[in-house]
N, C-alpha and C positions, 0 to 999 in steps of 0.2 A: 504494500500500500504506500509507502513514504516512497516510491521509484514513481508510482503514479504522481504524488503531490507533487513532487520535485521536479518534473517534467511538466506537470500543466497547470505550474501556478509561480508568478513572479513574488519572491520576499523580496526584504531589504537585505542588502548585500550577496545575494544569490547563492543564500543556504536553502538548503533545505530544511524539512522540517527533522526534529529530532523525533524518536520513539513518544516519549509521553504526547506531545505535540500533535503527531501523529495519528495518537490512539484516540485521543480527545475532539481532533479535528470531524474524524470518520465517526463517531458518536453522535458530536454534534450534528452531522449530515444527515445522520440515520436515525435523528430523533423527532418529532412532532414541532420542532419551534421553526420558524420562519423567517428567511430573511426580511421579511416586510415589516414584521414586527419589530417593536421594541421592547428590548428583554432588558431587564437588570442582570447585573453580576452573579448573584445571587440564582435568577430563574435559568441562567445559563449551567453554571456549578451545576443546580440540582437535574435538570434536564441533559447533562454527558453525564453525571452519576447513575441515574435512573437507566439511560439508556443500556451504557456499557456495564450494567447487573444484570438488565433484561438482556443482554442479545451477547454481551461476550464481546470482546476486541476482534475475535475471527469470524462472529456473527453481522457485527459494523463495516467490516473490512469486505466482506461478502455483497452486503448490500450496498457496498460503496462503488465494487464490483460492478454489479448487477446494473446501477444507474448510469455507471457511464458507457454499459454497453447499451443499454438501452437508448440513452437519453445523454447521449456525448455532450451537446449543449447547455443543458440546463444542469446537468452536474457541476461543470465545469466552474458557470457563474454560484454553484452554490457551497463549493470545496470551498473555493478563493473567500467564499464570507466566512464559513469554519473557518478557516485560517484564519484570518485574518481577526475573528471573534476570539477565536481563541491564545492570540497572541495579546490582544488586548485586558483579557481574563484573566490569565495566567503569561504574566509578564516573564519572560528569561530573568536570573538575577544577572547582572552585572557579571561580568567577567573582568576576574585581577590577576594577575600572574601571584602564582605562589610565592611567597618568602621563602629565602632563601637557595633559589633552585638557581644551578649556574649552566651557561652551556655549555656543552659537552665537547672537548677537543678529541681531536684523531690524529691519533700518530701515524704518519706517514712512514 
């Protein structure tokens, strides 16, 4: 599933999405809420919790599956809101470089 995100949807900086990201995005897609709507934070959380109890990450992944074979279009425009919902929901934390770590030399 993350080979399909990463192929048919632009982030910022041209990552891809990570596993949880992933698992949450396809939840999201394969749950009852709506791009049209306006969901709080809160109705979104409980709505990829709900979904991924009911249906499992390979059940989400299935159906995620299923629509873009069916419906390449309208998946498409509705992955990129998952994503893009769900980045907003659950933000990356910051990335720091560890303390203490140095780079590694090669002896020639």
């Amino acid at each position: 599933m993350a080979e399909i995100l990463a192929t048919k949807t632009s982030l910022p900086g041209d990552q891809g999405p990570g596993t949880f990201e992933a698992a949450w995005a396809g939840a999201l897609f394969a749950s009852t809420l709506q791009p049209s709507g306006s969901h709080s934070p809160g109705q979104i959380r409980r709505a990829v919790a709900a979904t991924l109890q009911r249906l499992g990450v390979r059940g989400c992944t299935e159906q995620v599956a299923g629509e873009f074979g069916d419906h390449p279009d309208s998946a498409v425009a509705r992955m990129s809101w998952a994503l893009a919902t769900i980045h907003t929901v659950y933000p990356a934390p910051p990335r720091t470089a560890a303390p203490d770590l140095r780079p590694l030399a090669f002896a020639s």
